[in-house]
Every structure is written in structure tokens, then in C-alpha cells.
N, C-alpha and C positions, 0 to 999 in steps of 0.2 A: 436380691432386688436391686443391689446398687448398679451389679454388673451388667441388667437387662437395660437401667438409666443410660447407662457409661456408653453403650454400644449405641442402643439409642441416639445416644447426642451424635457419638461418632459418627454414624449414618448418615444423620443430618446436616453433619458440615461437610462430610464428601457433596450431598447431593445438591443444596443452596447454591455452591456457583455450578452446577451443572446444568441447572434447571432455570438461572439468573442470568445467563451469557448475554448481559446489555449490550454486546456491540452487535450481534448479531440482530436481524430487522424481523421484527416478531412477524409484520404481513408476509414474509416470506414463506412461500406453502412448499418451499423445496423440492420441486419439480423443473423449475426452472421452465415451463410452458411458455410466461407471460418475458420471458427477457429477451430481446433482440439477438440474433444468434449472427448476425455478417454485419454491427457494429460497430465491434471492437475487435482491431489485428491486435496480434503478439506484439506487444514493447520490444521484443527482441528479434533480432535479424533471422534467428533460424524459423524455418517453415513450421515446424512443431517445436515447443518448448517442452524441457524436460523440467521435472520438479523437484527440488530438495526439501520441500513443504509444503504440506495443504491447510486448505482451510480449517479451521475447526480444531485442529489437534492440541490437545489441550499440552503447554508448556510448561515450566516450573511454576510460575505467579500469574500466567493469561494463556488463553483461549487465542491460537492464534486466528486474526484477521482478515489473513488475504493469504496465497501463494507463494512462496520462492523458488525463484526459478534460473536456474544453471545453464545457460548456455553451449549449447555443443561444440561450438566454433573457440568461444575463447573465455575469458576470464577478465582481469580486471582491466577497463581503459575500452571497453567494448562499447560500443555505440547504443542508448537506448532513445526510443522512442516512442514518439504520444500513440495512444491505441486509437486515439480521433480527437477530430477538430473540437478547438474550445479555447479556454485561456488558463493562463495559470491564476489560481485562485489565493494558494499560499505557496510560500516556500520557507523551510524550516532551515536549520542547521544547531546541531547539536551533539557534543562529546559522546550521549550515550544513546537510547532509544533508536529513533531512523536513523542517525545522523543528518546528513543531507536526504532529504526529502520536499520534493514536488510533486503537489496539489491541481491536479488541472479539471477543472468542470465542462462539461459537456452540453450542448444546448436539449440534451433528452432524460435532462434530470439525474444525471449519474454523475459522477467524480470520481477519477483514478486516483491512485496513489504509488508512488514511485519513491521506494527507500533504499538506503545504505549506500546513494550515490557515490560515486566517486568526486565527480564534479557535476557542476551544471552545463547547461550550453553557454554559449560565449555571454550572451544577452544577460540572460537569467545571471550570472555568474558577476559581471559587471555589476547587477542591479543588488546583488546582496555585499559585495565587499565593500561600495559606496555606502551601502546603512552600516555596517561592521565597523567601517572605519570613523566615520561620524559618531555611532553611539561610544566607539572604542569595547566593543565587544566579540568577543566570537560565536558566541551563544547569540542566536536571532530567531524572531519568527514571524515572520514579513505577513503583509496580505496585501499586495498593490491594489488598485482599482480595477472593476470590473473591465476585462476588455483591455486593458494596459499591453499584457504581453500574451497577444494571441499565435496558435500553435494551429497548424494542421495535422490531418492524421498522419503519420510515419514520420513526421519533423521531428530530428532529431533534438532532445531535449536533456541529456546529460550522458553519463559515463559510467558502465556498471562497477559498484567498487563494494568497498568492505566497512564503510563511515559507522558508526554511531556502536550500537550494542552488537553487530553483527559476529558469529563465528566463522566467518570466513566468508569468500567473495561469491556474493549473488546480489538476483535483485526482486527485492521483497513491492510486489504488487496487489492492488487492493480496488474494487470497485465497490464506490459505495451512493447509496441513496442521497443525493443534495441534499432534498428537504430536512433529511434527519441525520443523517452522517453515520447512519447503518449501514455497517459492513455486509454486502453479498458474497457469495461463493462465486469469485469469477470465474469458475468451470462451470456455471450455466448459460453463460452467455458463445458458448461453445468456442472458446479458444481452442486451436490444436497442440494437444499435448502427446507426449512419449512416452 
């Protein structure tokens, strides 16, 4: 009897965070019908992006988020960019997780996310080693005012690199819902991929 418990439990702890996935957006009907499909370009210069990660795939300790995506043309110091107009909402910097990560919102209720930067753009870049420097920190997690530092679509907005918990150089992007900060599957909004 113990053994039928035992297996039991064990079941049920594989299947609790499979069935749990909080970051993913429960009204998602995973068809991807209702998403804008000529919204959002590739962050990245090539015509189709290749992927080193998808959504969903489940990691050591999480459910990955968003995509990572390899660039065909180059590696790290690569030019990335906004998928469309908006501003930047936050911008992070941190030893481990994204590292350098930017937040930028959208006026269609969405917000990208752009991790493992290398750097930022000049602006954005400025605007966090003045708070670094002032708090005397390197660890930061900004959120300037609405509208402070607005971006259009393709404006270049940092540097694809290897920053925080990354295994090597790409760049980890993520579309998610404003209002709730639910991750979608940005291969439904039809990026071209390889």
C-alpha cells in the first residue's frame, strides 16, 4: 500500500508545476487567432530568426518564458532592436537571471522583453550608470516614468550579449500581456523564424 501512496505523491509533484505554469496567460486559447500577426518585427537584424529556445520548455527550476534567439549574421555586440513603438517601462541589471534587461511597453497592451544584453543604447545606458552611481550599486531595477524614454519600432536599443544567468551569447525575448505581466508565446504573433 505504501508503494501505491509513494508513486502517488510522486505523480503529483511532477504534475502541480505542469498544470501550475503562473507565467503563462491562462485566457490564452493557444491558437494564436486573436494576436496581431504584422506588429511586431524581429529584435534582430536577420529576416528570420533562428532559435536556441522556445517557449514553454520546461528548464531545471522554470518553464521557460519567451524565446532565445541566435542570430545568423553574428554574436555578441550585435545590434538589437525595439519590435515597436512604445517606451521603456523598466530596465533591470543584474549578476544573475536576465542580466541587463529591457522592458519596453507598447501602446496595444503588450510589453516585450529583451534579456542577457550586452549593453544598452547610449540613452538608456547613461540613464542607469547615473542611478548605479548615485545608489553606489550595480545591482538595479529602474522604472523611469511613463513616456520618459520613448523608442520606435526598429530603434536600436542595446547589444546582444551573454549578461546575467546566460549560457552563452543570445538574446532571450518575451512578449507579454501589460495588464497582467503574462507571458505569451511570441511565435504567435508570427515572427519569422528558421
Amino acid at each position: 500500500m505504501r508503494k501505491y501512496w509513494f508513486q502517488a505523491l510522486l505523480l503529483g509533484a511532477f504534475l502541480v508545476p505542469i498544470l501550475s505554469f503562473e507565467n503563462a496567460d491562462p485566457d490564452d486559447p493557444g491558437h494564436g487567432a486573436d494576436y496581431p500577426k504584422d506588429y511586431f518585427q524581429p529584435p534582430v537584424a536577420d529576416n528570420a530568426i533562428r532559435l536556441n529556445g522556445t517557449f514553454g520548455e520546461l528548464r531545471s527550476n522554470h518553464f521557460h518564458t519567451g524565446i532565445d534567439i541566435d542570430s545568423k549574421t553574428g554574436g555578441v555586440g550585435q545590434p538589437v532592436f525595439s519590435a515597436a513603438d512604445g517606451f521603456v517601462d523598466r530596465v533591470k541589471v543584474q549578476a544573475g537571471g536576465y542580466g541587463n534587461v529591457v522592458y519596453i511597453k507598447h501602446p496595444n497592451g503588450y510589453t516585450t522583453v529583451y534579456a542577457h544584453l550586452l549593453r544598452f543604447s547610449p540613452e538608456i545606458e547613461r540613464y542607469v550608470k547615473e542611478i548605479q552611481y548615485k545608489r553606489e550599486r550595480f545591482e538595479v531595477d529602474l522604472r523611469p516614468p511613463d513616456g520618459v524614454y520613448k523608442v520606435k519600432k526598429g530603434e536600436e536599443i542595446g547589444k546582444l550579449g551573454n549578461s546575467g544567468g546566460s549560457t552563452g551569447p543570445h538574446l532571450h525575448f518575451e512578449i507579454r500581456k501589460s495588464s497582467t505581466g503574462n507571458a505569451l508565446n511570441p511565435l504567435l504573433f508570427g515572427l519569422p523564424i528558421t
